[in-house]
N, C-alpha and C positions, 0 to 999 in steps of 0.2 A: 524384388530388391528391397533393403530393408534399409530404412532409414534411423539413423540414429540420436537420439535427443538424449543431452546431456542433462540428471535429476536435477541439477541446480535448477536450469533453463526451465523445465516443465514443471518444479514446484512455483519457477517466480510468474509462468505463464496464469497457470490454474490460482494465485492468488489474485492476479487483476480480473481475472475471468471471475472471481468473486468477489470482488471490490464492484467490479461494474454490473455482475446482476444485483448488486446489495442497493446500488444505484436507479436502476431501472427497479425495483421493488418499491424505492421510496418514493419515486417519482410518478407510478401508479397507488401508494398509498395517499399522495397529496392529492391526488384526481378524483381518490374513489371519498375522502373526506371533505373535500370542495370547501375549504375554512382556512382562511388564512394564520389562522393563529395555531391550527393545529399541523399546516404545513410547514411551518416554520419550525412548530417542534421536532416534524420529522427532520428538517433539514440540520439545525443544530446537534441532533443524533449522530448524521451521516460527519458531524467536526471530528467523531472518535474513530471513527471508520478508517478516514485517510490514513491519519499517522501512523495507525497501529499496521496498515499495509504497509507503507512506505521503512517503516524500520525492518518488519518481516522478510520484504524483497529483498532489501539492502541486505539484511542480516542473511539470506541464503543466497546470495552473488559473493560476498564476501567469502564466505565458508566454501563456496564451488571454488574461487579462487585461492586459496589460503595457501595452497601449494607452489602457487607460480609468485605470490606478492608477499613485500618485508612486513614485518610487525608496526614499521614505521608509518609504512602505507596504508593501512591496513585502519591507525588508529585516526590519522590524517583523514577516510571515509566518513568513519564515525562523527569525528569533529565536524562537517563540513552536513552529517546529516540533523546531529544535536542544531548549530546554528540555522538550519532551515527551520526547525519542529520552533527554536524561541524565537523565531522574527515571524513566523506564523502565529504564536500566540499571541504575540503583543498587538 
């Protein structure tokens, strides 16, 4: 029996699946350099990491859906993903 996954679903899958080994990479690089100052630079590294996932996924759940939702809705996403990335900056 074959199951079937839709590309959007399995591109936004395999982006967290490398958002989260990108995570467990830094988190054995903070072990394997045992410094606080240089763990922290790994971890300010991982600040670029999120967003740039988080717009990605969005950005291919949107375009999986593009057929089913208005342009209305669609920019409405966007807005609501822009105000999380600046209330995270600040």
């Amino acid at each position: 029996m074959f199951i079937f996954i839709e590309i959007a679903v399995l591109g936004m899958a395999l982006l967290r699946v490398l958002s989260g080994s990108i995570e467990i990479f830094a988190a054995i690089l903070m072990i394997k350099f045992n410094s606080v100052e240089k763990a922290l630079m790994v971890n300010s590294s991982l600040a670029l990491v999120g967003p740039i996932i988080l717009i990605l996924t969005t950005t291919i759940g949107v375009l999986g859906m593009v057929g089913n939702i208005s342009l209305g809705k669609i920019l409405w996403i966007f807005l609501g993903v822009s105000c999380i990335l600046i209330g995270v900056k600040s």
